[in-house]
C-alpha positions, 0 to 999 in steps of 0.5 A, a space after each residue: 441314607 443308611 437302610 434301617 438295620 433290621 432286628 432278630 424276631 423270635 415267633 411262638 405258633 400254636 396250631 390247633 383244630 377248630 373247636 368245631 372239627 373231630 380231633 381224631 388223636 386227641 379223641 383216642 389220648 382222651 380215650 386212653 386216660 380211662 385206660 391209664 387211671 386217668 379218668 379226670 382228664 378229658 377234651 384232648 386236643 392236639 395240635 402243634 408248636 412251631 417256633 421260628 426266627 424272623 429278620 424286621 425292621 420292627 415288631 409290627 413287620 415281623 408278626 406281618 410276615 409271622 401272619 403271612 407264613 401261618 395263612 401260606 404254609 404253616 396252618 390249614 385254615 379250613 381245618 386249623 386255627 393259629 394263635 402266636 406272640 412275637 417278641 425280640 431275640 438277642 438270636 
């Protein structure tokens, strides 16, 4: 039996505040829009996007590992929530 051949994922990440927690950097670009004739735009949230590859056997493996390194490494769950899509690379 030959292994099952695994396939190149590529993983978009979003990480931002929780809704409920000051965003700091995103309250002073929020505040600089007055400064910059910019009024109207208000609510700054910044946050960060991560994009990596992933070797799975299928889509379903590779968001489990994408899952897995966001809950270790990649996002502060206390502080931060992360949203991210998986699709198939071509690498």
């Amino acid at each position: 039996m030959h292994p099952e051949p695994m396939k190149t994922f590529r993983a978009s990440i979003d990480v931002m505040p929780h809704d409920n927690l000051l965003d700091p950097q995103g309250k002073a670009v929020s505040g600089s829009m007055q400064n910059l004739g910019l009024p109207e735009i208000t609510g700054v949230r910044i946050g960060k996007h991560i994009t990596l590859q992933v070797e799975a056997k299928d889509k379903k493996a590779a968001e489990a590992k994408v899952d897995e390194a966001c809950k270790k490494l990649l996002a502060n769950q206390i502080m931060e929530k992360y949203a991210f899509s998986v699709e198939e690379s071509s690498k």
